[in-house]
C-alpha positions in Angstrom: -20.1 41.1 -33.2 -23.0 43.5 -33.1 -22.9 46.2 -30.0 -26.3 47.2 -28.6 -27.0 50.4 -29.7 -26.4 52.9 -27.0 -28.2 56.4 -27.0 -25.8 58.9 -27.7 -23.4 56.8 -29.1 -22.3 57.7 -32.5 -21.8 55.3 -35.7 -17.6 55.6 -35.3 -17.8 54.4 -31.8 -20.4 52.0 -31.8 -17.7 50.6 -35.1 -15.0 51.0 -33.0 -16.5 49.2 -30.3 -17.2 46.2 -32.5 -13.6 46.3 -34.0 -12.4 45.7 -30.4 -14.8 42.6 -29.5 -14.1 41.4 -32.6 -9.8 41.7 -32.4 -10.5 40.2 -28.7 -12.4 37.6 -29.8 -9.8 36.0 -32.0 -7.1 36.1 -29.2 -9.4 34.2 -27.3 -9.5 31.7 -29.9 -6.4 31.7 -31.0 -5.1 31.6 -26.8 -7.7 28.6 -27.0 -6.0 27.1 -29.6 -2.4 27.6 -28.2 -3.1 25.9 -24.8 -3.6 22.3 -26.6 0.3 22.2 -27.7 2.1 23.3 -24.4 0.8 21.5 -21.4 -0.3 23.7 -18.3 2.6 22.9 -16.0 5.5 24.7 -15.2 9.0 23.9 -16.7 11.8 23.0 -14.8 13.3 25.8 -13.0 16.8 26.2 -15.0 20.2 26.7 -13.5 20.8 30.1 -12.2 23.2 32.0 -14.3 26.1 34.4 -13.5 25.0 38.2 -14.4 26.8 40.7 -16.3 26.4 44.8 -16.6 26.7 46.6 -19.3 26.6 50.2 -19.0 24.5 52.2 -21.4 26.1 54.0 -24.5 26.2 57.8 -24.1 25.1 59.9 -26.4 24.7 64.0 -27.5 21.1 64.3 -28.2 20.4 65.2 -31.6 20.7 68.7 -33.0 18.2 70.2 -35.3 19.6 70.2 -38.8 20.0 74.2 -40.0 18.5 75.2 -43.3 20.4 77.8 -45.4 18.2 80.4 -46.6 20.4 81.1 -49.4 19.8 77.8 -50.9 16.2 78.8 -49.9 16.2 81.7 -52.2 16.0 83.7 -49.4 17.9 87.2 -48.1 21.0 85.9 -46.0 20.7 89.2 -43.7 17.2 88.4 -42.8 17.3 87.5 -39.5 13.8 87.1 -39.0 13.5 84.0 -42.5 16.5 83.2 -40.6 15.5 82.6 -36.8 12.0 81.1 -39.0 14.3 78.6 -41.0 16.5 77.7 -37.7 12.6 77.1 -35.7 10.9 75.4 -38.5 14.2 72.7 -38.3 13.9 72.4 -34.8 10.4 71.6 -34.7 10.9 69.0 -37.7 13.8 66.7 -35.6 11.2 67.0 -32.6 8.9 65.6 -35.0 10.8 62.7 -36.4 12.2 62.2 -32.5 8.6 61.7 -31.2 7.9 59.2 -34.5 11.3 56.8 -33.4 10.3 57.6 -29.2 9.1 53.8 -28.2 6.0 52.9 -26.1 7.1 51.8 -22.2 5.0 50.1 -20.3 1.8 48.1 -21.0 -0.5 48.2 -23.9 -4.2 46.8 -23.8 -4.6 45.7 -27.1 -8.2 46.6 -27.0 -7.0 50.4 -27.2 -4.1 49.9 -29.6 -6.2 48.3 -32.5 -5.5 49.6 -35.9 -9.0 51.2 -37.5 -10.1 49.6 -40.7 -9.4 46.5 -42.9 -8.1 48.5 -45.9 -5.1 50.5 -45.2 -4.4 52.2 -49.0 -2.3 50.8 -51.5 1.2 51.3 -50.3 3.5 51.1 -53.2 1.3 49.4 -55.3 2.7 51.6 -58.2 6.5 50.9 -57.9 6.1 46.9 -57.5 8.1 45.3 -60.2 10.8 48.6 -60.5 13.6 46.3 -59.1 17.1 45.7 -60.7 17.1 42.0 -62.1 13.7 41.0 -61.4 11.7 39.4 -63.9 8.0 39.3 -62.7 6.6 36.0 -63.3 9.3 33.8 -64.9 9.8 30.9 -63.3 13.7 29.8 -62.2 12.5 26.1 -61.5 9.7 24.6 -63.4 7.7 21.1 -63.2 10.4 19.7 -65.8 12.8 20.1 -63.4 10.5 17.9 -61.0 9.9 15.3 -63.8 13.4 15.1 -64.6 14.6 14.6 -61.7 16.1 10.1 -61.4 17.0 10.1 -57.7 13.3 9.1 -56.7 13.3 10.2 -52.9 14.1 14.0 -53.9 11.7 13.7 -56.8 8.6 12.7 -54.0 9.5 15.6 -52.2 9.9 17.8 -54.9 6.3 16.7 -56.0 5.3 16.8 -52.3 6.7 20.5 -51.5 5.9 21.5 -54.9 2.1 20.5 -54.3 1.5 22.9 -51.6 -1.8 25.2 -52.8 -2.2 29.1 -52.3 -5.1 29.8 -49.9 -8.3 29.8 -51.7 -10.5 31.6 -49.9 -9.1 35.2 -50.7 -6.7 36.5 -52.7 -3.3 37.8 -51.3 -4.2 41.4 -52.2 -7.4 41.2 -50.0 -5.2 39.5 -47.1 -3.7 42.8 -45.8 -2.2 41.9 -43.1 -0.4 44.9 -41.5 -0.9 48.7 -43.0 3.0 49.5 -44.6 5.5 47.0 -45.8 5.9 43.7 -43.5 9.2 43.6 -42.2 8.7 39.8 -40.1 6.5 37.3 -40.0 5.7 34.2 -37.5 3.9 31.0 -37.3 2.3 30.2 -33.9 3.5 27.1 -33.5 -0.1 25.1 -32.9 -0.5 22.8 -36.1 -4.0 23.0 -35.4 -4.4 25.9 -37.8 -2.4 27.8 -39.8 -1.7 31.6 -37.8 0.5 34.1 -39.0 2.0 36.9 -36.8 3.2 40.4 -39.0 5.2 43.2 -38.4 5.2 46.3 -40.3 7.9 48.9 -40.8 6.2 50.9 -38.7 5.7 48.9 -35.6 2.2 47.5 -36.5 1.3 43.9 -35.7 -0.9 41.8 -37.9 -2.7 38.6 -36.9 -4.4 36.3 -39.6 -6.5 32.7 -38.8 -5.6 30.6 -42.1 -8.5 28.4 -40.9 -11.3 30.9 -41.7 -13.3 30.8 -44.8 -14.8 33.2 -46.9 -18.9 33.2 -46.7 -20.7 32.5 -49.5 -22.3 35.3 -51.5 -25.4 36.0 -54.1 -23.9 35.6 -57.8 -25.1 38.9 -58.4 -21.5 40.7 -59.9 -21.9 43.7 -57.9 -22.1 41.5 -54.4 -19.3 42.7 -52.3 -16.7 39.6 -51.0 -16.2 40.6 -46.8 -12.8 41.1 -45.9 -11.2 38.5 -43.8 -10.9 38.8 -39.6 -7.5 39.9 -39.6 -6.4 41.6 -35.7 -3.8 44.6 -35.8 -2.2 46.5 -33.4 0.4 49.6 -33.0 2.8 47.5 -30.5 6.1 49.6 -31.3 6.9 52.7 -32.6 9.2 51.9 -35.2 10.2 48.7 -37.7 9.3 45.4 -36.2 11.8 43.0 -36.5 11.1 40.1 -35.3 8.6 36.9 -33.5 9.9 34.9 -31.2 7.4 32.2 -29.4 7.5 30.6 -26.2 8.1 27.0 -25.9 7.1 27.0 -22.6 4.2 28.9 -22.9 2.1 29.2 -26.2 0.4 32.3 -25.6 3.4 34.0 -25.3 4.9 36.1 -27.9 7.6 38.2 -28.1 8.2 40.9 -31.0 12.0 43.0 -31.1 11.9 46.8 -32.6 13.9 49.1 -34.6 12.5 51.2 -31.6 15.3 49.5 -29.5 12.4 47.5 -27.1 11.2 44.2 -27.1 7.6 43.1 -26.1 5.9 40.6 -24.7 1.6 39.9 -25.8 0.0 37.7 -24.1 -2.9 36.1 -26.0 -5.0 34.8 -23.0 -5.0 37.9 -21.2 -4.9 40.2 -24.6 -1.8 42.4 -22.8 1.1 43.9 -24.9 3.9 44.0 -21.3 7.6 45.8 -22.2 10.0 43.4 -21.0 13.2 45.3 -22.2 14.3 48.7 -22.8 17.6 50.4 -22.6 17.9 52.2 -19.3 18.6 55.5 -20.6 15.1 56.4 -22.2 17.0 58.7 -24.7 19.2 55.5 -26.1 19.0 54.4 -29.4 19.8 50.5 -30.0 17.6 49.8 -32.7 16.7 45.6 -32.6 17.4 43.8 -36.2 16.6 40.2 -34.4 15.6 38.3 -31.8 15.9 34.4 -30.7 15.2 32.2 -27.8 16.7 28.8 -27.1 14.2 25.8 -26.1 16.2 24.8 -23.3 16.2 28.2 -21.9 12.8 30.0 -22.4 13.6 33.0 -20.3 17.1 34.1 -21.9 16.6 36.6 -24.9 19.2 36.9 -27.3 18.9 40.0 -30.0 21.1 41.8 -32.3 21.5 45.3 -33.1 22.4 47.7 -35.9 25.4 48.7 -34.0 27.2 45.3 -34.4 26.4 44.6 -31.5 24.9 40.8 -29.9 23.0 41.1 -26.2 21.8 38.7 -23.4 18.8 39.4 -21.2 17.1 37.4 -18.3 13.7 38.3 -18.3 13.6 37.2 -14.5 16.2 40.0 -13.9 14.9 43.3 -15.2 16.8 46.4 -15.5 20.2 44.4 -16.5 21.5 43.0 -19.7 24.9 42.0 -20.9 26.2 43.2 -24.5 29.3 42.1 -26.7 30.5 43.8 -29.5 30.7 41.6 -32.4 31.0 43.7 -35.4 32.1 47.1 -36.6 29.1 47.9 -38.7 25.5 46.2 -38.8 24.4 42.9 -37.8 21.1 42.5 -40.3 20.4 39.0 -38.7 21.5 36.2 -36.5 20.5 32.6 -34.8 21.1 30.0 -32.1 21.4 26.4 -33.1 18.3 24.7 -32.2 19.8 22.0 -30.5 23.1 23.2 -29.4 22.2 26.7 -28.5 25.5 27.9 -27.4 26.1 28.2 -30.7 25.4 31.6 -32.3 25.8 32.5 -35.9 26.0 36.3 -37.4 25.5 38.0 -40.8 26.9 41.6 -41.3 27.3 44.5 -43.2 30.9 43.9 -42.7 30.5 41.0 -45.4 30.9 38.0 -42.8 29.0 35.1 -41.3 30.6 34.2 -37.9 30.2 31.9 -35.3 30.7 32.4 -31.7 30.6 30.2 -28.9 28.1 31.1 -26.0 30.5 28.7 -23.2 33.6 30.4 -23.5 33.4 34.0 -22.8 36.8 36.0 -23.1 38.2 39.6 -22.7 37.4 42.1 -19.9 35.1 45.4 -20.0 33.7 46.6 -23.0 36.3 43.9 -25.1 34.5 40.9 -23.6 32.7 38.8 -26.1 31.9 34.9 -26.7 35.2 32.8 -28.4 34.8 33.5 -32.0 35.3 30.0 -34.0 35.1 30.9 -37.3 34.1 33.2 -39.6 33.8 33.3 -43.5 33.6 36.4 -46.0 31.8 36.9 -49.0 31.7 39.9 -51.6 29.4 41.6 -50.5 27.3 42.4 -47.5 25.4 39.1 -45.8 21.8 39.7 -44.6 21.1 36.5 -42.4 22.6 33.5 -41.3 20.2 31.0 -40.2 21.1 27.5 -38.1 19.3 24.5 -39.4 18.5 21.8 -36.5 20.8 19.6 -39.0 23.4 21.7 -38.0 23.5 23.9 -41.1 23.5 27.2 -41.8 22.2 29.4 -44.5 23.0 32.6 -45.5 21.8 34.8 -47.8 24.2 38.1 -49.4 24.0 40.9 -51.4 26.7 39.3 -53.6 23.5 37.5 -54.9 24.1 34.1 -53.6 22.3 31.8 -50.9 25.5 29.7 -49.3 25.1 26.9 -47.0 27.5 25.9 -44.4 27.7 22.1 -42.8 28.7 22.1 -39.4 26.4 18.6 -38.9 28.9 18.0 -36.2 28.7 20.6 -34.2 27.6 18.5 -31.2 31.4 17.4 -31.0 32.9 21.0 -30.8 34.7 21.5 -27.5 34.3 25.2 -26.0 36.1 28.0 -28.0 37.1 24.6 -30.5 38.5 26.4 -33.8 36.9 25.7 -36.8 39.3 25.2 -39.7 39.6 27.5 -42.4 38.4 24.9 -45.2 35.4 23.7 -43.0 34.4 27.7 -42.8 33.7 27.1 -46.4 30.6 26.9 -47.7 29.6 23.1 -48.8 26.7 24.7 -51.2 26.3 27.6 -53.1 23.3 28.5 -54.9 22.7 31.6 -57.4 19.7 33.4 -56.0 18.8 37.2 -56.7 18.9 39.2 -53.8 18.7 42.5 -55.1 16.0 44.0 -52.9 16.4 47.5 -53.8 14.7 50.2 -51.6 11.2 48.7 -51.6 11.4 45.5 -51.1 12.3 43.4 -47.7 15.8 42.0 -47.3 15.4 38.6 -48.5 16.6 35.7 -45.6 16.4 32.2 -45.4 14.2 30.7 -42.9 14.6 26.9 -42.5 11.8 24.8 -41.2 12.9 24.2 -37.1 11.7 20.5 -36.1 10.2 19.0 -39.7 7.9 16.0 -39.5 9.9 14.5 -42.1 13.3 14.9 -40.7 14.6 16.7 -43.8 15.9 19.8 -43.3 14.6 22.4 -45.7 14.5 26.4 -45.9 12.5 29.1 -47.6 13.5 32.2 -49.4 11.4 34.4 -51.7 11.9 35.2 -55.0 12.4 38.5 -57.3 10.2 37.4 -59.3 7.3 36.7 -57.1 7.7 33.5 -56.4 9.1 31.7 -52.9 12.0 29.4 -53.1 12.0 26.0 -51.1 15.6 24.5 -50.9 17.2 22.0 -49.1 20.4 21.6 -46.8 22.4 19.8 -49.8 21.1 22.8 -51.9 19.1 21.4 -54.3 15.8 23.4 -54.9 12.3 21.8 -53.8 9.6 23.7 -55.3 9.0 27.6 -56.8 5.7 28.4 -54.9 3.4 30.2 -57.4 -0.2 30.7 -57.6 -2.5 33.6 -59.4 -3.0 37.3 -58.5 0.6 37.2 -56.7 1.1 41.1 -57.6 4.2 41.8 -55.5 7.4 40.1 -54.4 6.3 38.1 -51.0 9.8 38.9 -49.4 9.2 38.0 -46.3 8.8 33.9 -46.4 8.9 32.0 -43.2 8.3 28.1 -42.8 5.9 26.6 -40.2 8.3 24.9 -37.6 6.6 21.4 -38.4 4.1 21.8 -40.6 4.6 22.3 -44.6 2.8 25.7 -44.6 4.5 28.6 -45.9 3.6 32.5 -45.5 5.2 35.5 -47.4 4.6 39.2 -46.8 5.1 41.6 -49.3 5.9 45.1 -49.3 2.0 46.2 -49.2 1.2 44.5 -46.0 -0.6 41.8 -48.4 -0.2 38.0 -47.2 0.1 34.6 -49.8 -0.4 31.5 -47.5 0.3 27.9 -48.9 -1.0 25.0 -47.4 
């Protein structure tokens, strides 16, 4: 969108100008597109619910790290490298403090846009480097599709396995966020596909699957334009999560290693804070973040410190936290359709579920009734509820296990599960060895599918994404050419069969 040429005004800003009519003119769309699922009328005003306080953790700020100036080479008497070693440490842990501090308040996203369309390479050079991983060779090919006698699973297979890479650019010219993406969403609307990023370092990435490329002259040397893609510095550290509104579709909410989560709203093209700890010098980095259909102003998220926490959005300022695990909780979710339900995957090897209607304990010891839990080998990255009533989780101990709890609907509050129910019905080999440079792999299952068959995604080592379903058997190996890096971050479209993965360069495959 050209801006009239003002005098005085220099080529960056005039640029800069244009970036910011351009990134507002896809929320417009976008906000245009969202209104047509969600009907303008407000939902039923839910039962009022009983409020708890949790009181902040305390904790000693952190002290600069010293640096010994014998290891240094340096004289130990000198006091003067000394008090320079002692200052040059202190400045550096005000440095990295400033990097994790997060953002309060509100954001225009007109003056948080991210410059440019081409952010550098990343780690372009290292993709590939992972234990195990064997670029390019396929785990489930189109023999297993033709071999298949059960006919229903062999349509699907052929149906799911049909689904085409965009066409329009290639994934390394889709760069969707600047550093590695760390989550991805679908906007519900099935209008068009639209895909929400995150990047490790709090960067938000918005891409219209709709839009095509233009055509160019055959001359070789013609340059291709990038796509539209809209990004914005939301948080200051890893984001971890999208959740979106079913009550309003231009609301969506993002969760932060910066221990915040925000709200954007696409009509109004606002970035709003809607929770923070109190103490502005807390640290409760967010690993997740959920919403329940039935109750669209109750947050639920999950931090590295085991910890599982409640917030009314209607109610700032107070939030109620349970402990649920020693060490870190890398993902959980609420059933779709019994919410009360909540499943967790930790560090401590286990996938648990709790039960949201019976609350027990006192003080800091209260948490929901704990039905079951199970442990694998090694630690478990996600655990993700099915609307079937399954859940999936992936683990370290390289395995994808699926868990049938199809009759959930029947458990009476703080019900035990028994022991041989906790165990998984499915287990499927899978390689989950992420290393350093790749995103933790988790399965994401498909939340209301047209066809009623409850499937899930999870990407591949070697550069593929996996599409299973809740009996375990695999779907399709999504493929397609100039796929250079691991697309670790796979998410279904809640009804649609579209299917996005991000990869540790900010790039973006899309099948449709």
């Amino acid at each position: 969108m050209p801006v009239k040429k003002e005098e005085g005004m220099s080529a960056f800003e005039r640029k800069r100008l244009e970036n910011i009519a351009a990134n507002r003119a896809i929320l417009t769309d976008i906000s245009t597109t969202a209104k047509k699922i969600i009907p303008d009328k407000k939902p039923p005003k839910p039962a009022p619910r009983k409020k708890r306080h949790s009181e902040p953790i305390k904790r000693e700020p952190a002290r600069p790290t010293r640096t010994s100036s014998r290891l240094a080479g340096k004289d130990a008497d000198d006091d003067t490298l000394k008090r320079k070693f002692e200052v040059q440490a202190e400045h550096e842990a005000q440095t990295a403090k400033a990097k994790k501090m997060r953002v309060n308040g509100d954001l225009n996203l007109g003056d948080i846009v991210v410059e440019g369309r081409k952010w550098g390479s990343g780690i372009d050079g290292l993709k590939g480097i992972v234990r195990g991983a064997e670029p390019g060779v396929r785990t489930f090919t189109e023999d297993d599709v033709k071999e298949t006698t059960d006919q229903n699973l062999k349509d699907l297979r052929q149906r799911m396995s049909g689904l085409k890479l965009y066409e329009h650019w290639i994934p390394n010219d889709i760069k969707i966020t600047p550093q590695r993406v760390y989550a991805l969403g679908f906007h519900p609307t099935e209008d068009k596909p639209i895909v929400f990023a995150g990047d490790k370092e709090g960067a938000m990435g918005v891409f219209d699957g709709s839009q095509t490329a233009p055509e160019v002259d055959d001359d070789e040397d013609a340059d291709i334009p990038d796509p539209v893609i809209s990004a914005f510095k939301t948080h200051a550290r890893t984001i971890t999560s999208f959740v979106f509104s079913p009550t309003d579709a231009n609301a969506v909410y993002t969760s932060s290693y910066d221990s915040s989560i925000r709200k954007m709203d696409l009509e109004k093209g606002v970035s709003t804070q809607v929770f923070a700890p109190a103490d502005e010098n807390e640290d409760l980095p967010i690993s997740a973040l959920d919403m329940a259909a039935t109750e669209p102003n109750i947050l639920y998220f999950s931090t590295l410190e085991g910890g599982v926490g409640r917030y009314d959005i209607r109610t700032p300022g107070s939030h109620e936290m349970w402990q649920l695990s020693e060490q870190k909780i890398g993902g959980f979710s609420l059933h779709p359709l019994q919410p009360h339900l909540l499943a967790t995957a930790s560090l401590d090897r286990t996938m648990k579920v709790w039960d949201l209607r019976k609350i027990e304990g006192k003080g800091d010891m209260r948490h929901p009734a704990l039905l079951g839990e199970h442990e694998s080998r090694l630690s478990v990255s996600h655990a993700s509820w099915s609307a079937g009533g399954h859940v999936a989780t992936s683990s370290y101990d390289d395995t994808v296990k699926i868990y049938d709890f199809s009759s959930a609907s029947s458990w009476k509050p703080g019900q035990d599960i028994l022991p041989k129910a906790m165990e998984p019905a499915h287990i499927v080999r899978h390689n989950n060895q992420t290393g350093r440079w790749v995103t933790i792999l988790k399965p994401q299952w498909q939340k209301r599918p047209r066809d009623g068959i409850q499937k899930f995604v999870i990407a591949n080592m070697n550069r593929f994404v996996d599409v299973f379903a809740s009996d375990g058997s695999q779907l399709a190996q999504l493929d397609g050419d100039n796929i250079t890096a691991v697309p670790a971050v796979a998410h279904f479209h809640p009804t649609m069969d579209w299917v996005a993965g991000g990869n540790g360069s900010g790039k973006l495959c899309l099948w449709t």
